[in-house]
C-alpha positions as CSV (number, residue, x, y, z in Angstrom):
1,X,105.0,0.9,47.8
2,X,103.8,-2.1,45.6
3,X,107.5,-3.3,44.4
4,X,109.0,-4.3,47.8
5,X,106.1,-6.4,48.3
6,X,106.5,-7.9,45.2
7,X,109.7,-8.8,45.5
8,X,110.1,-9.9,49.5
9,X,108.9,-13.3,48.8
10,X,112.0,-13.9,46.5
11,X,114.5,-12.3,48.5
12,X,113.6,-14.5,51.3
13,X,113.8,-17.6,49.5
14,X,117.5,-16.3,48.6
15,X,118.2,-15.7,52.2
16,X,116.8,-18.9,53.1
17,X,118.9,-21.0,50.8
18,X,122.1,-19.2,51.7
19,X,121.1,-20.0,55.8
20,X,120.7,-23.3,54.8
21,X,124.2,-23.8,52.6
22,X,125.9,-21.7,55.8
23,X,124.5,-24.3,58.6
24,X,124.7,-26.9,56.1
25,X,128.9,-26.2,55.6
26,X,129.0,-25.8,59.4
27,X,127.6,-28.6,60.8
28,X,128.8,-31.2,57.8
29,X,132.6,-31.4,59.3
30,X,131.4,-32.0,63.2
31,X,128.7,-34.6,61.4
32,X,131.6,-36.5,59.4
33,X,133.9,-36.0,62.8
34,X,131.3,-37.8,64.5
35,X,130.5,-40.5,62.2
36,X,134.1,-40.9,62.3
37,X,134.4,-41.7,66.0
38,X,131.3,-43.9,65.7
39,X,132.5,-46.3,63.0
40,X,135.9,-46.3,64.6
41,X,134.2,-47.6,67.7
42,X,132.5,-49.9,65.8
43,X,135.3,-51.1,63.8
44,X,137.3,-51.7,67.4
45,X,134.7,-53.5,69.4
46,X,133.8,-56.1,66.9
């Protein structure tokens, strides 16, 4: 009963880091599409 205790905090530190690398690889292409769009409009109106 004493192991899975033990070893929970790790575990969810994994888990954690993989969440953050799967929203991280997710959310990186819409970021750059948008930062994209922005500097293109930026580029155009000056």
């Amino acid at each position: 009963a004493d192991m899975p205790i033990r070893n929970e905090p790790e575990s969810s530190h994994k888990h954690l880091i993989i969440h953050i690398v799967l929203v991280l690889m997710f959310i990186i292409p819409f970021v750059s599409i948008a930062l994209g769009i922005l500097f293109k409009t930026v580029v155009d109106a000056e």
